[in-house]
PDB file of N, H, CA, C and O in Angstrom:
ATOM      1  N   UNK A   1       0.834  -1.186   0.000  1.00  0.00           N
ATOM      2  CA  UNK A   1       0.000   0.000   0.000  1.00  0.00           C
ATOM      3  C   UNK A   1       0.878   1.249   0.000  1.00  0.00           C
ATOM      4  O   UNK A   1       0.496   2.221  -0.651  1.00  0.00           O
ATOM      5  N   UNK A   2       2.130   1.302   0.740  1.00  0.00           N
ATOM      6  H   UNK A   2       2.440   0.512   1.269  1.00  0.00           H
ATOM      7  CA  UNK A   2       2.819   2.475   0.800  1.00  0.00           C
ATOM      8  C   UNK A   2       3.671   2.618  -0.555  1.00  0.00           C
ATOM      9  O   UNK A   2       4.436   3.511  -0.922  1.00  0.00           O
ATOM     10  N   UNK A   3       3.367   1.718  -1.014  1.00  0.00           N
ATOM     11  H   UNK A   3       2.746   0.993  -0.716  1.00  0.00           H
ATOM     12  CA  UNK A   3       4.463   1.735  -2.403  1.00  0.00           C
ATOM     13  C   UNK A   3       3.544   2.366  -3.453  1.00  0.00           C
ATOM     14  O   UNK A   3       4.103   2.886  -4.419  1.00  0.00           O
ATOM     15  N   UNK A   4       2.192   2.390  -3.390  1.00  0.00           N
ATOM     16  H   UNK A   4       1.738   1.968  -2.606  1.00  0.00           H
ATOM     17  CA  UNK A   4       1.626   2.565  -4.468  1.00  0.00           C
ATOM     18  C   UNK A   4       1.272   4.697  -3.880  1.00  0.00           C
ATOM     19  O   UNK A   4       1.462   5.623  -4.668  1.00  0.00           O
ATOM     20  N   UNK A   5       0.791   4.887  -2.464  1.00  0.00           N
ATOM     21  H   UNK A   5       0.637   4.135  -1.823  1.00  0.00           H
ATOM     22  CA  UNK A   5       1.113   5.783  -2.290  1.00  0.00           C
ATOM     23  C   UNK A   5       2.138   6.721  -2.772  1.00  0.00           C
ATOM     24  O   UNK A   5       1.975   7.850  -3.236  1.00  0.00           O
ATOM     25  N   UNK A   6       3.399   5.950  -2.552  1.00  0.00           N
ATOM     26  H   UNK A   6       3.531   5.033  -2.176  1.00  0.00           H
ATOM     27  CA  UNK A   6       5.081   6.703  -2.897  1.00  0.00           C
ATOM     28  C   UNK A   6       4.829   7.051  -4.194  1.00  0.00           C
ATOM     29  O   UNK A   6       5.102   8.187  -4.583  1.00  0.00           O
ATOM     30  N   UNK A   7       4.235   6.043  -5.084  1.00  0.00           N
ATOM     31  H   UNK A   7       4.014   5.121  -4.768  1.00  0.00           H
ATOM     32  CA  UNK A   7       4.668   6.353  -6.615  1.00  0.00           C
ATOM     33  C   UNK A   7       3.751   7.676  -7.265  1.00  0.00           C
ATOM     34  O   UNK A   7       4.172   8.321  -8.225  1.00  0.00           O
ATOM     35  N   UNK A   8       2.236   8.014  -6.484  1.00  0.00           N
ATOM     36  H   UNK A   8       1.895   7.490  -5.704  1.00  0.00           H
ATOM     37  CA  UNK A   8       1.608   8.654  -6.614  1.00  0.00           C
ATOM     38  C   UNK A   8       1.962  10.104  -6.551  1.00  0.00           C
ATOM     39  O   UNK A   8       2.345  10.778  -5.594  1.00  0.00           O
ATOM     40  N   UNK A   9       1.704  10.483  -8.024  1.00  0.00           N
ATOM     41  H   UNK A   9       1.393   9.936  -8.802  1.00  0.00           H
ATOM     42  CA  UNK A   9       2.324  12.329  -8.559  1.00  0.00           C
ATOM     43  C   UNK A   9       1.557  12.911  -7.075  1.00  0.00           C
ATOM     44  O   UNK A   9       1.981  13.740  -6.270  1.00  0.00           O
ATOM     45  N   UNK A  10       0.742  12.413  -7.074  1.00  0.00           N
ATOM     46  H   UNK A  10       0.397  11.740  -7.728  1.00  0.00           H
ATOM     47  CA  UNK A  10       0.244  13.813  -5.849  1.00  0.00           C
ATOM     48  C   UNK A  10       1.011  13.650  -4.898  1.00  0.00           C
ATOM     49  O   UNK A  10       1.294  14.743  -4.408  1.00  0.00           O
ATOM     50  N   UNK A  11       1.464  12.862  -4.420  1.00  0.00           N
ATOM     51  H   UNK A  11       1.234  11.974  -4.818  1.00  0.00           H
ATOM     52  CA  UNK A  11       2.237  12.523  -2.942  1.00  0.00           C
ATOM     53  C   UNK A  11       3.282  12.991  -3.400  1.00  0.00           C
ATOM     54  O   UNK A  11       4.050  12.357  -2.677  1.00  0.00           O
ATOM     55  N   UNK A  12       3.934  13.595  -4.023  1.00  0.00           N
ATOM     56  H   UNK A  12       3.310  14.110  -4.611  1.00  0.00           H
ATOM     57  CA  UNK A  12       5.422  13.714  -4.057  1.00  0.00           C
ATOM     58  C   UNK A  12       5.768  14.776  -2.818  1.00  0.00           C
ATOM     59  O   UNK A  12       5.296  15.850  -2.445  1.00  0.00           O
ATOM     60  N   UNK A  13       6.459  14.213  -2.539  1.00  0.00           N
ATOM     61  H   UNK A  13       6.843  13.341  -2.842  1.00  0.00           H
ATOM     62  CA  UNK A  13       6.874  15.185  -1.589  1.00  0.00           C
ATOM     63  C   UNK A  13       6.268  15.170  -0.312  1.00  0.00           C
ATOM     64  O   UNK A  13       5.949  16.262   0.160  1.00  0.00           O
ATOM     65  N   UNK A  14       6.027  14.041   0.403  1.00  0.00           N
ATOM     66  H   UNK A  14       6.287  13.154   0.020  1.00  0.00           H
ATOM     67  CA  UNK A  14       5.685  13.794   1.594  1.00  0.00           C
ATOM     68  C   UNK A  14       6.306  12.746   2.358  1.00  0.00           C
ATOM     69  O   UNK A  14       6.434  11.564   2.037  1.00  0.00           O
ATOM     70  N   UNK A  15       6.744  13.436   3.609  1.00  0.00           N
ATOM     71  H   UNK A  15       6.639  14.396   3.871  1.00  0.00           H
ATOM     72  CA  UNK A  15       7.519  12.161   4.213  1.00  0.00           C
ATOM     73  C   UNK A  15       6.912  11.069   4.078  1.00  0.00           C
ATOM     74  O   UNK A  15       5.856  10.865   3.479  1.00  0.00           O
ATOM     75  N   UNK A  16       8.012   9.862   5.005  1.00  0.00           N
ATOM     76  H   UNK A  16       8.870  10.028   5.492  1.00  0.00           H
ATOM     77  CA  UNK A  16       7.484   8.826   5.202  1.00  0.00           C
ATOM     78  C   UNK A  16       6.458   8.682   6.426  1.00  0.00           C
ATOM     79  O   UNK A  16       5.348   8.150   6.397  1.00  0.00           O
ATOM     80  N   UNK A  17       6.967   9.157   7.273  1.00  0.00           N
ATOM     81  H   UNK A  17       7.869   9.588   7.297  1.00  0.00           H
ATOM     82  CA  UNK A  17       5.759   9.398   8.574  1.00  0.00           C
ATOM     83  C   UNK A  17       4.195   9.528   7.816  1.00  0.00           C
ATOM     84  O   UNK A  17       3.242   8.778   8.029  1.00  0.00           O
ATOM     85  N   UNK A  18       4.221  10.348   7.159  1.00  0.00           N
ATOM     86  H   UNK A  18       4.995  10.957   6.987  1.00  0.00           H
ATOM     87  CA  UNK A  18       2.744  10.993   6.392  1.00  0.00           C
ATOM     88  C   UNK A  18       2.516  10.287   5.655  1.00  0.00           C
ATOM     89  O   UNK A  18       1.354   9.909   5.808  1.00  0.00           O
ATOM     90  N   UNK A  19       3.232   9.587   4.425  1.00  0.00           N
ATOM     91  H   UNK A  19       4.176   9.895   4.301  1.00  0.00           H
ATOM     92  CA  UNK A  19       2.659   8.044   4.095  1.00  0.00           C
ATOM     93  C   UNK A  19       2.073   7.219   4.346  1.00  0.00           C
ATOM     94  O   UNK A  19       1.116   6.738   3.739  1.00  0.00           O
ATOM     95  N   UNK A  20       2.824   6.737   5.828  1.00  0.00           N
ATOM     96  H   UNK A  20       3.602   7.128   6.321  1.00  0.00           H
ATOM     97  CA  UNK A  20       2.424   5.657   6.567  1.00  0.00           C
ATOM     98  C   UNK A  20       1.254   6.280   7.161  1.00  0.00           C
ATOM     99  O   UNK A  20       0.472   5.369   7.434  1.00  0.00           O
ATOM    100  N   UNK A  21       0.725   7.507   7.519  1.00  0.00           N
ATOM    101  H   UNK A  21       1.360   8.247   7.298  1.00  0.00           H
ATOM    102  CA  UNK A  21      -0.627   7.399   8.192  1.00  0.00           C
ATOM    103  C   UNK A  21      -1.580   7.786   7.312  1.00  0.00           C
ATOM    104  O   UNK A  21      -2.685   8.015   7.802  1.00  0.00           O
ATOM    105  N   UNK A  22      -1.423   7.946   5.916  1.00  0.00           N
ATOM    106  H   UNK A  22      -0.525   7.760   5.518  1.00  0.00           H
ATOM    107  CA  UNK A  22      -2.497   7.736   5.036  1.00  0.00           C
ATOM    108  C   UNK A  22      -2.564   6.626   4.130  1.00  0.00           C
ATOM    109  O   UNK A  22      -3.333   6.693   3.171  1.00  0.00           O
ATOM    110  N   UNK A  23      -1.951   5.757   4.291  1.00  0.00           N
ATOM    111  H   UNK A  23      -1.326   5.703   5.070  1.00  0.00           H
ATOM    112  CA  UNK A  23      -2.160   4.473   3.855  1.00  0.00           C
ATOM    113  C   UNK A  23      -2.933   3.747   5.570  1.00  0.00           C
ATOM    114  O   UNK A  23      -3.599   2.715   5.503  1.00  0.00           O
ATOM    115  N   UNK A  24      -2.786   4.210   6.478  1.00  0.00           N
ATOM    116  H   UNK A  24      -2.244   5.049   6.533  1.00  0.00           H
ATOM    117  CA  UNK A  24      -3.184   3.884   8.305  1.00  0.00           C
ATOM    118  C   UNK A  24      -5.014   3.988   7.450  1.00  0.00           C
ATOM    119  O   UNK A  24      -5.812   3.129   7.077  1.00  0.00           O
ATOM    120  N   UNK A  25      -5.013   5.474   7.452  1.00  0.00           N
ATOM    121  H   UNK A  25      -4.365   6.172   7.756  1.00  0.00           H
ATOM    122  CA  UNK A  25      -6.381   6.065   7.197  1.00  0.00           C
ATOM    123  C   UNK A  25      -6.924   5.083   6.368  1.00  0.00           C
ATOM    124  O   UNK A  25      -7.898   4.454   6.781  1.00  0.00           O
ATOM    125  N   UNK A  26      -6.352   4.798   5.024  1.00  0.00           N
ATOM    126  H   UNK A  26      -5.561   5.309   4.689  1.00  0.00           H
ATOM    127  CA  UNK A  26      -7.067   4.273   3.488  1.00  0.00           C
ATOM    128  C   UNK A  26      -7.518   2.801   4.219  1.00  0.00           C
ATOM    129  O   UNK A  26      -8.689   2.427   4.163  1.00  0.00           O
ATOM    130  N   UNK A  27      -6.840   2.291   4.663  1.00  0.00           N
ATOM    131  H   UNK A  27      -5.889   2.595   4.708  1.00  0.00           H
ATOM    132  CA  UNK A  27      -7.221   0.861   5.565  1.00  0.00           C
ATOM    133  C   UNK A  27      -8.625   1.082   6.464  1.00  0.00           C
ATOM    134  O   UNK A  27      -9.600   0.333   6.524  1.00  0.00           O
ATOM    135  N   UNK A  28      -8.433   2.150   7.029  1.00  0.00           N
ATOM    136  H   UNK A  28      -7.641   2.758   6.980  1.00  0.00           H
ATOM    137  CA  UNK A  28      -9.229   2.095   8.328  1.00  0.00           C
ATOM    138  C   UNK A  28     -10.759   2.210   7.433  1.00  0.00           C
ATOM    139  O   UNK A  28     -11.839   1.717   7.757  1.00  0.00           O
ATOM    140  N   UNK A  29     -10.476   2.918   6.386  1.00  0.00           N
ATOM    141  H   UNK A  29      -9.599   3.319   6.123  1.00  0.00           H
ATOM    142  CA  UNK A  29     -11.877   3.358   5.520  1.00  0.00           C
ATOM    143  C   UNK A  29     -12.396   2.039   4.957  1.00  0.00           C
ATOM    144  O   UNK A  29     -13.540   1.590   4.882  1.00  0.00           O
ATOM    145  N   UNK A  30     -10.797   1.382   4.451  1.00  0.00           N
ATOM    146  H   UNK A  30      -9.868   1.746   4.512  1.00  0.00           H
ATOM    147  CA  UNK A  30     -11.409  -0.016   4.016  1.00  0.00           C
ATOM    148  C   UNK A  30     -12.393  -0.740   4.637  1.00  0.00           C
ATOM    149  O   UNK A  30     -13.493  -1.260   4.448  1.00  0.00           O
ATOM    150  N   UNK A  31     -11.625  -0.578   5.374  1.00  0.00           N
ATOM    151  H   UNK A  31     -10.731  -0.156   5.528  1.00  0.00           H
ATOM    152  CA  UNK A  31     -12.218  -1.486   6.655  1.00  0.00           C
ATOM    153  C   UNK A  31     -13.894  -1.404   6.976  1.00  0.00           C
ATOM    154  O   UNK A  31     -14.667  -2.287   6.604  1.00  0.00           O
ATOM    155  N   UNK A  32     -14.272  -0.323   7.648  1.00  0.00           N
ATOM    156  H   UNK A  32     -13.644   0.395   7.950  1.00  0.00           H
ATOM    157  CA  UNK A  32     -15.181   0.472   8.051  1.00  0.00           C
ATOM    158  C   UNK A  32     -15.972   0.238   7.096  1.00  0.00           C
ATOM    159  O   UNK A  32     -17.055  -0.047   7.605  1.00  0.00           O
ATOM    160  N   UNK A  33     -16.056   0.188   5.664  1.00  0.00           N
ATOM    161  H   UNK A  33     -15.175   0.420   5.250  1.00  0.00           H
ATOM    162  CA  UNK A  33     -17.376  -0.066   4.461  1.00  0.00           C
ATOM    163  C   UNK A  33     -17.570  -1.563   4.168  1.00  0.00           C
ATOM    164  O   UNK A  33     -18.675  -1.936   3.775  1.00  0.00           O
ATOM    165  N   UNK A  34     -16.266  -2.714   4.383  1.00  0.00           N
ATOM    166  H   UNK A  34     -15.368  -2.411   4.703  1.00  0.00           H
ATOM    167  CA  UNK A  34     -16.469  -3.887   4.266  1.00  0.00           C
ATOM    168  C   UNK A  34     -16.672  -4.856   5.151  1.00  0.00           C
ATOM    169  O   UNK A  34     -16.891  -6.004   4.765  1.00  0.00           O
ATOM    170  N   UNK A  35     -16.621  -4.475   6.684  1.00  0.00           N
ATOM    171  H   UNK A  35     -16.444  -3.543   6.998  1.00  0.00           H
ATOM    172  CA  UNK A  35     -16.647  -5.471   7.855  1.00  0.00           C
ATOM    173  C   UNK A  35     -18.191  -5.114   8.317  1.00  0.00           C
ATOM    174  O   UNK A  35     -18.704  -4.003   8.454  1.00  0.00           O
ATOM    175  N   UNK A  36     -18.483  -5.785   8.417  1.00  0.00           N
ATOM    176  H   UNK A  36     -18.066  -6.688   8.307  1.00  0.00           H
ATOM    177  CA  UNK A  36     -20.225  -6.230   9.273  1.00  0.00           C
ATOM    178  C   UNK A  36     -19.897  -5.128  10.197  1.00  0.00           C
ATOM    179  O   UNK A  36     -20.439  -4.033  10.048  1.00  0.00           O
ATOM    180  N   UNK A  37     -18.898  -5.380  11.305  1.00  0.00           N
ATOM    181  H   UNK A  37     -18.458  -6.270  11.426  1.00  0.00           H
ATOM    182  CA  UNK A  37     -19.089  -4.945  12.729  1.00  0.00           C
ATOM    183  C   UNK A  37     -18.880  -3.626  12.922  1.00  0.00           C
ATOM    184  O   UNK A  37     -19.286  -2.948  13.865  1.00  0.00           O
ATOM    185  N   UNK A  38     -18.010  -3.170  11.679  1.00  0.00           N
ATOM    186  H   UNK A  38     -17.680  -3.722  10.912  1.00  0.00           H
ATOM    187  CA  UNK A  38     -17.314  -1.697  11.845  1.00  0.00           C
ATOM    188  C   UNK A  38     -18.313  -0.833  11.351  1.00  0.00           C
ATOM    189  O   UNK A  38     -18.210   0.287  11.850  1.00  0.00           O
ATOM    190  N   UNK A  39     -19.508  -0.983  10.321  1.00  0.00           N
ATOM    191  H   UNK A  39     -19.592  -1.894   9.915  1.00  0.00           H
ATOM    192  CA  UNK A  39     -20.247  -0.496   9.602  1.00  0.00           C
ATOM    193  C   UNK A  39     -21.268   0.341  10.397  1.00  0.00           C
ATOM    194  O   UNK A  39     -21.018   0.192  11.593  1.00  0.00           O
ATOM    195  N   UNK A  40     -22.124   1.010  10.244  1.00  0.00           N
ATOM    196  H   UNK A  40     -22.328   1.132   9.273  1.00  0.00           H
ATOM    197  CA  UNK A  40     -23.259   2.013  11.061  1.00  0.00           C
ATOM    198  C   UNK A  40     -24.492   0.994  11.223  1.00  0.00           C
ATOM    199  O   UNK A  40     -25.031   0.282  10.375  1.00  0.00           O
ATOM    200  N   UNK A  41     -24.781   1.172  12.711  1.00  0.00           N
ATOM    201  H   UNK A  41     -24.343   1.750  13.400  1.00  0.00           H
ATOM    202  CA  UNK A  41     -26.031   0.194  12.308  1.00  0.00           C
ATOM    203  C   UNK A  41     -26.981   1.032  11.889  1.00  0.00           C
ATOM    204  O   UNK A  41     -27.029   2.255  12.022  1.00  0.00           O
ATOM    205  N   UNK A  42     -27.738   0.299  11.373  1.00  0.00           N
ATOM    206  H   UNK A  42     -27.699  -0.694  11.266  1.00  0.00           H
ATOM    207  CA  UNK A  42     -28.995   0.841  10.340  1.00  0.00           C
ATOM    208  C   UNK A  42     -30.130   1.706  11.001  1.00  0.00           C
ATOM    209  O   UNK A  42     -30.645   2.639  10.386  1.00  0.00           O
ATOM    210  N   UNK A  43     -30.427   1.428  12.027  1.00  0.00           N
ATOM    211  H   UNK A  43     -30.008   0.670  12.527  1.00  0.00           H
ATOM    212  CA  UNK A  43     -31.438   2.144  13.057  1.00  0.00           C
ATOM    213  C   UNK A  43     -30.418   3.239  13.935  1.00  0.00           C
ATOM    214  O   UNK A  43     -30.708   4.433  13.872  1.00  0.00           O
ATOM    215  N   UNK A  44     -29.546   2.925  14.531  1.00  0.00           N
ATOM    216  H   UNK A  44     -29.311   1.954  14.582  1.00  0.00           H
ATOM    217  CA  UNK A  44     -28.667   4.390  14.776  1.00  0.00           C
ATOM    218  C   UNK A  44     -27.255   4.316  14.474  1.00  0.00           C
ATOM    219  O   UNK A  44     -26.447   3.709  15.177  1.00  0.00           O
ATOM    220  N   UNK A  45     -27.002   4.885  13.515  1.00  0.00           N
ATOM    221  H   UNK A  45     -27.659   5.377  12.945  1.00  0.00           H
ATOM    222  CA  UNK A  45     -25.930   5.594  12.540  1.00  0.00           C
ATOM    223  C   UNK A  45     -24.928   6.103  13.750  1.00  0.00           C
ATOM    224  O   UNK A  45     -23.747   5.974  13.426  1.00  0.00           O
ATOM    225  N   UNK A  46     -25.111   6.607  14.958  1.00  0.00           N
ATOM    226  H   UNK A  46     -26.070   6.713  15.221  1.00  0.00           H
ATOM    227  CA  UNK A  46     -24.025   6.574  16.013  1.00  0.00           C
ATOM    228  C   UNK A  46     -23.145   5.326  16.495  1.00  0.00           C
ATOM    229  O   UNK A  46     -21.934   5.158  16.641  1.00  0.00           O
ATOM    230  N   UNK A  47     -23.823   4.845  16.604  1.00  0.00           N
ATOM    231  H   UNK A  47     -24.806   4.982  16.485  1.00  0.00           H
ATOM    232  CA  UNK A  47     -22.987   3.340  16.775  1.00  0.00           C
ATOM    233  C   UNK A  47     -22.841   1.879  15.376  1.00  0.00           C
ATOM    234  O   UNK A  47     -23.657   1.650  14.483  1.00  0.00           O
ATOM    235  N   UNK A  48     -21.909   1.353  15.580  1.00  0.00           N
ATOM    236  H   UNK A  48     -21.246   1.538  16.305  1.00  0.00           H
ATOM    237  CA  UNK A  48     -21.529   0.308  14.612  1.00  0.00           C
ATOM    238  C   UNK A  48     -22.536  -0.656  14.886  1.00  0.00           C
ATOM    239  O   UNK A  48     -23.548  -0.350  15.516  1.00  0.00           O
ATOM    240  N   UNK A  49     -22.308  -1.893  14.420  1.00  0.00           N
ATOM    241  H   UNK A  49     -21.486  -2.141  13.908  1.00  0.00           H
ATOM    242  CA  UNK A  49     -23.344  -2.624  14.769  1.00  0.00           C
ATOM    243  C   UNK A  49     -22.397  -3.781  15.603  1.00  0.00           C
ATOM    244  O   UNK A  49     -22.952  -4.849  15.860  1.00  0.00           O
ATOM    245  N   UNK A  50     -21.047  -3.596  16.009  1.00  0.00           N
ATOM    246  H   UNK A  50     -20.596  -2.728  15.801  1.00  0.00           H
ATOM    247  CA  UNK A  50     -20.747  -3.998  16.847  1.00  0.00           C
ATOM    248  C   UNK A  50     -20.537  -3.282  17.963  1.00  0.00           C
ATOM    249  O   UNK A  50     -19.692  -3.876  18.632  1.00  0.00           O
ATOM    250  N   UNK A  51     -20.887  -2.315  18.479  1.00  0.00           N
ATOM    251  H   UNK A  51     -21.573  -1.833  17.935  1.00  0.00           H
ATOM    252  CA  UNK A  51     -21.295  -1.816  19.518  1.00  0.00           C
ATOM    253  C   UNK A  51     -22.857  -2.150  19.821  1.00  0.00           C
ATOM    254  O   UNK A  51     -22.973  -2.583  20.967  1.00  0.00           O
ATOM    255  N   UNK A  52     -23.503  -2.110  19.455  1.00  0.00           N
ATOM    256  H   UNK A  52     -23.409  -1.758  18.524  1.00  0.00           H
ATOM    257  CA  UNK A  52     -25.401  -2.115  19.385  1.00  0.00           C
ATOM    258  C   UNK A  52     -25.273  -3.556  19.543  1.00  0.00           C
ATOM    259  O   UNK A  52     -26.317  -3.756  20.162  1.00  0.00           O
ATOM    260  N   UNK A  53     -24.702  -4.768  19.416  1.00  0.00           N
ATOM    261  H   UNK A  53     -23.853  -4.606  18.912  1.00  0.00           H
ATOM    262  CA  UNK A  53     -24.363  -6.073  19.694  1.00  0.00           C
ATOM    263  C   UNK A  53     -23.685  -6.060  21.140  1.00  0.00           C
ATOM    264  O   UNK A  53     -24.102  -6.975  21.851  1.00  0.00           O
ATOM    265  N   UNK A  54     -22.754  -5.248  21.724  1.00  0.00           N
ATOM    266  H   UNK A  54     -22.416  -4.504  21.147  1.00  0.00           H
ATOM    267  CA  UNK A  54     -22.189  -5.031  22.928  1.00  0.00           C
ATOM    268  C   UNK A  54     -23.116  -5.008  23.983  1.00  0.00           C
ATOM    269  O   UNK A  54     -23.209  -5.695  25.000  1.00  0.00           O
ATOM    270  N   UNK A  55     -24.116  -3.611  23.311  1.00  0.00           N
ATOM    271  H   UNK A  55     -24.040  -3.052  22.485  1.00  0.00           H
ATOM    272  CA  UNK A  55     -25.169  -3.118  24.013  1.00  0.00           C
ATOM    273  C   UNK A  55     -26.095  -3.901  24.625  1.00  0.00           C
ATOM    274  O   UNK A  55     -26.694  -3.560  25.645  1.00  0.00           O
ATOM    275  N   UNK A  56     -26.321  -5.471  23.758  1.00  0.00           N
ATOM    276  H   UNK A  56     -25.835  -5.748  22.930  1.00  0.00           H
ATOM    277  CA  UNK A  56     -27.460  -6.142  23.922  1.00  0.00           C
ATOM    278  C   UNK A  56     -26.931  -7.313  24.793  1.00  0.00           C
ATOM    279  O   UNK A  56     -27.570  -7.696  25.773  1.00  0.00           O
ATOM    280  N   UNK A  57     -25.663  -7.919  24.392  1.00  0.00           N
ATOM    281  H   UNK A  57     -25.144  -7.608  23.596  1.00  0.00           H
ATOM    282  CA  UNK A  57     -25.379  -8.695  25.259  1.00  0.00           C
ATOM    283  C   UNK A  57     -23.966  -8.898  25.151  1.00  0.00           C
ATOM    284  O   UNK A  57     -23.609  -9.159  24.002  1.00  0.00           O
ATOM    285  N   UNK A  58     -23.358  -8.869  25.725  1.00  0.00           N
ATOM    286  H   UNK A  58     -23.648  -8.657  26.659  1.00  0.00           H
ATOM    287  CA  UNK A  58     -21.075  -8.784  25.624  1.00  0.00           C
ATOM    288  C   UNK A  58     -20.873 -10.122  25.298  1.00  0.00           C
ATOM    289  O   UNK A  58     -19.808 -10.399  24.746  1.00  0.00           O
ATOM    290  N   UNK A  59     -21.972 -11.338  25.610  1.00  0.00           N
ATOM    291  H   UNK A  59     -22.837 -11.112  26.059  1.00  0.00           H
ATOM    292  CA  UNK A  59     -21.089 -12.486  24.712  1.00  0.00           C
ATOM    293  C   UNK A  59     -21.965 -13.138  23.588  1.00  0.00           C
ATOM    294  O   UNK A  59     -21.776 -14.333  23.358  1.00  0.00           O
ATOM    295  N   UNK A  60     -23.150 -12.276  22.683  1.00  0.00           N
ATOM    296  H   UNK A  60     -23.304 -11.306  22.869  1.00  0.00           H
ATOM    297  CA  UNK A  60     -23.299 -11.991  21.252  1.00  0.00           C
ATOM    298  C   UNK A  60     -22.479 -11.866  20.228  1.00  0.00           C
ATOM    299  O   UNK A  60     -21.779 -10.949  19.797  1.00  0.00           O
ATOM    300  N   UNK A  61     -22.705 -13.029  19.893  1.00  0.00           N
ATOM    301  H   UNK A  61     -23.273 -13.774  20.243  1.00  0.00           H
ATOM    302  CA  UNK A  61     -21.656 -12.964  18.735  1.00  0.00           C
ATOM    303  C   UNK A  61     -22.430 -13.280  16.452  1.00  0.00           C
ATOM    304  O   UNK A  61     -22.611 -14.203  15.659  1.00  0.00           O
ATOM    305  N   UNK A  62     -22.471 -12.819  16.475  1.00  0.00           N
ATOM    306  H   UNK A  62     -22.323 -12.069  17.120  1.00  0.00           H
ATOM    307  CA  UNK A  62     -22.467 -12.866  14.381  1.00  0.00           C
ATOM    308  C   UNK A  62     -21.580 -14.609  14.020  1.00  0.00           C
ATOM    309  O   UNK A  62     -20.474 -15.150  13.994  1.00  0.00           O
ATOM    310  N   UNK A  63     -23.149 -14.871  13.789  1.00  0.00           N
ATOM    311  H   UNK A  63     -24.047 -14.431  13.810  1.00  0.00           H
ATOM    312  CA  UNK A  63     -22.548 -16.102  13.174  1.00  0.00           C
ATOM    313  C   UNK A  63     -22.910 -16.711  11.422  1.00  0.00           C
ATOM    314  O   UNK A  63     -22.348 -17.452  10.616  1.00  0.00           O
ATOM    315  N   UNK A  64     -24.220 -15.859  11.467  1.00  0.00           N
ATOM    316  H   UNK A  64     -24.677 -15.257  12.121  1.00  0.00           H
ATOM    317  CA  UNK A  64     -24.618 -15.451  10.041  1.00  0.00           C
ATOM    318  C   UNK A  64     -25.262 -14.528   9.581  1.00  0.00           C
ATOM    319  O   UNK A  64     -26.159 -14.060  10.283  1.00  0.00           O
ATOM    320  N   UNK A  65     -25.015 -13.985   8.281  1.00  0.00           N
ATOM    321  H   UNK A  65     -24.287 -14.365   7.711  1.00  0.00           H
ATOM    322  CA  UNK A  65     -25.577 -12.671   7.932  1.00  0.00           C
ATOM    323  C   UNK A  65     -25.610 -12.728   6.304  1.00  0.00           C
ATOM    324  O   UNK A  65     -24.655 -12.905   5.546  1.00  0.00           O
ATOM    325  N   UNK A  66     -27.051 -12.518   5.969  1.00  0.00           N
ATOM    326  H   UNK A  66     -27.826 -12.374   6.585  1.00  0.00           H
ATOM    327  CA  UNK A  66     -27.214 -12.118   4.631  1.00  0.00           C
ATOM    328  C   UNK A  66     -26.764 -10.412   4.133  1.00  0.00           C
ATOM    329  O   UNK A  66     -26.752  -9.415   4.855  1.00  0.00           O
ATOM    330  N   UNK A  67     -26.423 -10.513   2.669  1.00  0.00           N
ATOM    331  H   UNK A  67     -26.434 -11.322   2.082  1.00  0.00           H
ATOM    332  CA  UNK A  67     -26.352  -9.123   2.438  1.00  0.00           C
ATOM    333  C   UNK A  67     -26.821  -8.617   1.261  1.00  0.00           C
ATOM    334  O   UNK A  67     -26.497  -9.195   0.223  1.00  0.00           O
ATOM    335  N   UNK A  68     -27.477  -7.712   1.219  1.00  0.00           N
ATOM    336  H   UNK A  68     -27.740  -7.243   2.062  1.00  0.00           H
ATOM    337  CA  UNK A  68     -28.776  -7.074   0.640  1.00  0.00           C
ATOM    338  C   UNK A  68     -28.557  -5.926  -0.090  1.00  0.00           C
ATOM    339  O   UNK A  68     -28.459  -4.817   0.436  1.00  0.00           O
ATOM    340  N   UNK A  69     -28.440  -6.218  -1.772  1.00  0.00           N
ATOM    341  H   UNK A  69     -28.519  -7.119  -2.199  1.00  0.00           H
ATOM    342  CA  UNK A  69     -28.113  -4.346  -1.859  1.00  0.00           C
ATOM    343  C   UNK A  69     -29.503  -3.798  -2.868  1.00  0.00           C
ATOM    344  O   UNK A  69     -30.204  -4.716  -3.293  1.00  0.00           O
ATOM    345  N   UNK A  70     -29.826  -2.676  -3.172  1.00  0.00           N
ATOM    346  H   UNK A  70     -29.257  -1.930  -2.827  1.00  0.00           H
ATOM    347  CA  UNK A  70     -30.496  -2.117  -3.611  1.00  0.00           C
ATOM    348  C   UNK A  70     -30.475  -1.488  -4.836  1.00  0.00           C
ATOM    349  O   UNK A  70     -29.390  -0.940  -5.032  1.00  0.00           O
ATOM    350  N   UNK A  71     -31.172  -1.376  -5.627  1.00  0.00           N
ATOM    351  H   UNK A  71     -32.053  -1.821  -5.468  1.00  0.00           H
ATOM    352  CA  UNK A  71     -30.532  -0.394  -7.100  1.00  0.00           C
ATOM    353  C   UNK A  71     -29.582  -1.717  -8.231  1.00  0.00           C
ATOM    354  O   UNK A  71     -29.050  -1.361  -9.282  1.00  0.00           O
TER     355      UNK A  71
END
C-alpha cells in the first residue's frame, strides 16, 4: 500500500511518517465499508453494529448474515 502511495504524482513530496498514516487512514476506511461490525447500524448511525451487539449482550456474537443491496 505504501508503495503505491510513494509512486503517486500527488504525494510527491511527503515524508514517510505521512505516508504511513495515510495508507493507516485508506485501511481504516477499508475497513469500516467492508466489515459487518465496523459499519453504522442501520437504526442508529451513532454506533456500529458492533457496539449495538455489545449493548445487547457482551457475549453476542455474528454467526450469520445475509447481504442485501439495492438499485
Amino acid at each position: 500500500m505504501t508503495d503505491q502511495i510513494k509512486n503517486d504524482p500527488k504525494m510527491a513530496g511527503k515524508t514517510d511518517e505521512m505516508i504511513d498514516k495515510i495508507a493507516v487512514g485508506k485501511l481504516n476506511a477499508f475497513f469500516k465499508e467492508n466489515t459487518l461490525m465496523a459499519q453504522p447500524f442501520v437504526k442508529d448511525a451513532s454506533k456500529t453494529v458492533g457496539d449495538y451487539l455489545k449493548g445487547i449482550d457482551a457475549s453476542a456474537k455474528v454467526t450469520q448474515f445475509k447481504r442485501v443491496q439495492l438499485g
